[in-house]
Every structure is written in structure tokens, then in C-alpha cells.
C-alpha positions as CSV (number, residue, x, y, z in Angstrom):
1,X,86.8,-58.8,91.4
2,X,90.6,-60.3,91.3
3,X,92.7,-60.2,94.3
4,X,94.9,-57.0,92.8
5,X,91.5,-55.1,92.5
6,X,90.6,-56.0,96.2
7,X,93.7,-54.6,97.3
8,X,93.8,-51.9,95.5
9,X,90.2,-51.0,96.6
10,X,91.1,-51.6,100.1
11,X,94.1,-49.1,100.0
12,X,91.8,-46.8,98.4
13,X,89.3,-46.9,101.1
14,X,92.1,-46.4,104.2
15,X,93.7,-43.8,102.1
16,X,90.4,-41.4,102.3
17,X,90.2,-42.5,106.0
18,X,93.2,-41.3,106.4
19,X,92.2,-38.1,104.7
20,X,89.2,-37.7,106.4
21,X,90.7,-38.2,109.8
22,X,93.1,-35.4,108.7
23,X,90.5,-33.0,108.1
24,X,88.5,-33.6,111.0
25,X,91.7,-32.9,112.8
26,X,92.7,-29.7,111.0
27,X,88.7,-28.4,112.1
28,X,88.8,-29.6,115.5
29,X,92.3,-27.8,115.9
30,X,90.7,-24.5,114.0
31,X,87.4,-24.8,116.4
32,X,89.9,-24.6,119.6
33,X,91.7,-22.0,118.3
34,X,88.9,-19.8,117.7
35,X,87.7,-20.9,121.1
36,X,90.8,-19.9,123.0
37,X,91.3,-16.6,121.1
38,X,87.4,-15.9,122.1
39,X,87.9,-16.8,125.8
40,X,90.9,-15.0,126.0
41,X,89.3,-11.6,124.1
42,X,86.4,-11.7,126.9
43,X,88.8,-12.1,129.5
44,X,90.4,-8.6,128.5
45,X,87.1,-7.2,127.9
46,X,86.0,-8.3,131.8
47,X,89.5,-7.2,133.3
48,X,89.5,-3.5,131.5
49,X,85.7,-3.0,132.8
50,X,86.6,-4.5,136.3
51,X,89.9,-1.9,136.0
52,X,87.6,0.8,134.7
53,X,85.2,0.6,137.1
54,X,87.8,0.7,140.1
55,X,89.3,3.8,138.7
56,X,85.9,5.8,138.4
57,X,84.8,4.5,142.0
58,X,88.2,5.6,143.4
59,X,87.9,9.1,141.7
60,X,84.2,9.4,143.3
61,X,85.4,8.7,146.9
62,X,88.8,10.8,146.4
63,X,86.7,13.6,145.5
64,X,83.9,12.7,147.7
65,X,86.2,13.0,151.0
66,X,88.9,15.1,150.3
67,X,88.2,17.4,147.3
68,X,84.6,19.0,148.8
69,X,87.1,19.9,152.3
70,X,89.7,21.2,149.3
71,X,91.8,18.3,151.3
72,X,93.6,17.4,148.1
73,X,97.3,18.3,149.5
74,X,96.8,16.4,152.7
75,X,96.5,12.9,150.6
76,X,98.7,9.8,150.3
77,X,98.5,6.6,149.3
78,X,98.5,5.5,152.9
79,X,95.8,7.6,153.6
80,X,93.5,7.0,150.7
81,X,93.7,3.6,152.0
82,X,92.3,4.2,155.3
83,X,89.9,6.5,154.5
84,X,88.2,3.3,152.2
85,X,88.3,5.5,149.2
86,X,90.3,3.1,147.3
87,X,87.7,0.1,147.6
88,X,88.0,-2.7,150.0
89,X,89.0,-5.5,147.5
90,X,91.8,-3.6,146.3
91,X,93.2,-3.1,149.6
92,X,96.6,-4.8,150.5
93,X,95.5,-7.0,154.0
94,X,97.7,-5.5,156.7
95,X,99.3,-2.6,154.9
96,X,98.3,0.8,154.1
97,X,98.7,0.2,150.5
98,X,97.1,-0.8,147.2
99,X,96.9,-2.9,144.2
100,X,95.4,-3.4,140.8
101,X,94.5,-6.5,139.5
102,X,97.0,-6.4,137.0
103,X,99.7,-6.6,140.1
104,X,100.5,-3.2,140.5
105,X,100.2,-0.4,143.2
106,X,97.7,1.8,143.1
107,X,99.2,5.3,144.7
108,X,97.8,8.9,145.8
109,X,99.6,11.8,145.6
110,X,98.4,15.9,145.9
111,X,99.3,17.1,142.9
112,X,99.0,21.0,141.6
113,X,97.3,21.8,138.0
114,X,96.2,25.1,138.1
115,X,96.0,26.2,142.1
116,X,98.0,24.7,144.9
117,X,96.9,21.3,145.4
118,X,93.9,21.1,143.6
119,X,93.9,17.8,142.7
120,X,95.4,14.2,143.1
121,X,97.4,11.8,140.8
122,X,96.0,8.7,141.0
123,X,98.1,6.1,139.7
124,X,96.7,2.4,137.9
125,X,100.3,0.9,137.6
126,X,101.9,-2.0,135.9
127,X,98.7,-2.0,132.7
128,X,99.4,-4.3,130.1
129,X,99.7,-2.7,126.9
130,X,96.5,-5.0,125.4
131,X,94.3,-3.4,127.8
132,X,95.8,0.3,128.0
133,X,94.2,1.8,125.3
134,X,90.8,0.3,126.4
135,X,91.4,1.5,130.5
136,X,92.6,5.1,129.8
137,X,90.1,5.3,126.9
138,X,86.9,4.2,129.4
139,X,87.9,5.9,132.2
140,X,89.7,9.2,131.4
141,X,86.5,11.1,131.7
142,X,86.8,11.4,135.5
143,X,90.0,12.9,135.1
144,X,91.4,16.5,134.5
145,X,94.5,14.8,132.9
146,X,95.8,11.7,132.0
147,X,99.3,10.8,131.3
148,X,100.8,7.1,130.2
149,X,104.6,6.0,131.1
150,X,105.4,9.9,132.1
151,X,103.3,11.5,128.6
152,X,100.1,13.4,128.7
153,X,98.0,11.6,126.9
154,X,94.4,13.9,127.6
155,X,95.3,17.8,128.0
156,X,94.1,19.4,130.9
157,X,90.5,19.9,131.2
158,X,89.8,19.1,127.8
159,X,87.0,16.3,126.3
160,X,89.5,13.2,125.3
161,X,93.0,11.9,124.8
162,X,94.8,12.4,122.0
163,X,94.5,9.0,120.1
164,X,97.6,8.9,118.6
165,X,99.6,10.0,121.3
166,X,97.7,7.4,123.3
167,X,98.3,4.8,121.0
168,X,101.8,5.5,121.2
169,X,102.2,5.6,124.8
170,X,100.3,2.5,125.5
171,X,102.7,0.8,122.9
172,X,105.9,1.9,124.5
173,X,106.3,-0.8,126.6
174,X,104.8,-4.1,127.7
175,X,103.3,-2.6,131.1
176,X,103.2,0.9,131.7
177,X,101.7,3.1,134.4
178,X,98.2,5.1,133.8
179,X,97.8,8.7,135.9
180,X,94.5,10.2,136.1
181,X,94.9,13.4,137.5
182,X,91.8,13.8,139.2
183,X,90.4,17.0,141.1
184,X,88.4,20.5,141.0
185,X,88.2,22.0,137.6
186,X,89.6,25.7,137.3
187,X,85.9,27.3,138.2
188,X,85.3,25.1,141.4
């Protein structure tokens, strides 16, 4: 082989390293990217169930304490903090208030459906719109009603929200606050 043929072999040879090197880049970068999105999808998943699960456990001891006394009108925030229905990890150190993990208060308020005071808003502020859907969706069956940003979302008393009227709620803005309107159904 001539010296030209050498070098042209050689250039060869670093020009498919190159190209290789290239390629294992573009995969590595695809793998993390796939990584990431899968992390962060489980992430959601693990804070609407934790959300969920705080909701339904808030509703229980709501209607545990005050709604078997038919209590509902006497309720505040304040007071559904020191009565431990809202649960202890959720509890603002010092204050008689609440909050969410997604940085928002979590209030009480009486709240009149179909007799005086027979049942209390309980509000899950400040929900991101990724995980609104998911939260309302999971946990509206301990509620009478539901409404997102201001808008009933699930009519009173009835199986489910409205999907599309959800969907459109949820999507209004980045954050928006979740009311469960929770308390004795009409024959109670």
C-alpha cells in the first residue's frame, strides 16, 4: 500500500470513529431522556395518590367528627386543624392552619347543599394542572360535589364529573383550586 492509500485509509478509519462516537452520543442522550420523562411521570403518579389519599382521609375524619353530631356549620379551617381531622403531616407547626403538598392551603368551611349546613367545602388549593384531572378524578367519590377554579365539575349527588367540563377546568390555568363538597347525602 502507497503512502496516499495509507492516508486515505487512516482518514477513513477516524471518520467512522467519528460517526460512531456520534451515535453512541445521540442514544446515550435518547436513554436519559426517556429516563427523565419516566422519573418525572412516577413522580406525578406518587404525588396525585399521596394528594388523593389526604383528601379521602380528611373527608373520613370531617365526617367522622362533625357530620355524625350534624356539626357541619360549626367548622373552620382552624378548627379542623385542632380537631386532627386534617392529618398531622399536613398541619402547619404553630398555626391553626393547613397545607397541600403542592404549597397550598387546605381550608374548611360549612357549606349548605340541600339543608342548612349540611356539609363542608373542603378545599385542595394551588393543584397543578398535570395532576388535576388525576386528583379530582381519584378522589371525587367522597364528595357530594366537586367544583375546579369556581365550576362544578361533578353535580350534586351524582356518580362522576363531567369529563369535559373537568378537562376544561383543570386546563384553565396553571394551578387552580379543587373543592370537594363533602357531607350528608339528602336521605341522612
Amino acid at each position: 500500500m502507497n503512502r496516499l492509500q495509507k492516508n486515505f485509509v487512516n482518514k477513513t478509519q477516524r471518520g467512522f470513529a467519528l460517526l460512531e462516537l456520534t451515535v453512541a452520543i445521540i442514544l446515550v442522550s435518547l436513554l436519559a431522556a426517556a429516563a427523565i420523562y419516566a422519573y418525572q411521570a412516577n413522580q406525578r403518579r406518587t404525588e396525585v395518590k399521596e394528594n388523593t389519599t389526604q383528601v379521602i382521609e380528611t373527608s373520613a375524619e370531617l365526617q367522622k367528627k362533625f357530620g355524625v353530631n350534624n356539626q357541619y356549620g360549626a367548622v373552620t379551617t382552624a378548627i379542623a386543624v385542632q380537631s386532627r381531622a386534617v392529618p398531622s403531616n399536613l398541619r402547619v407547626a404553630g398555626t391553626n392552619t393547613a397545607q397541600n403538598s403542592y404549597g397550598g392551603a387546605i381550608t374548611a368551611a360549612p357549606l349548605t347543599l340541600t339543608s342548612a349546613d349540611d356539609s363542608i367545602a373542603l378545599t385542595w388549593s394551588n393543584v397543578p394542572q398535570s395532576q388535576c384531572i388525576d386528583l379530582v378524578q381519584s378522589g371525587h367519590q367522597v364528595a357530594r360535589r366537586v367544583r375546579v377554579a369556581g365550576t362544578v365539575v361533578k353535580v350534586l349527588d351524582t356518580a362522576a364529573p363531567v369529563v369535559a367540563t373537568l378537562a376544561t377546568q383543570c386546563e384553565s390555568a396553571d394551578r387552580v383550586d379543587v373543592i370537594f363538597d363533602i357531607g350528608r347525602t339528602p336521605n341522612v
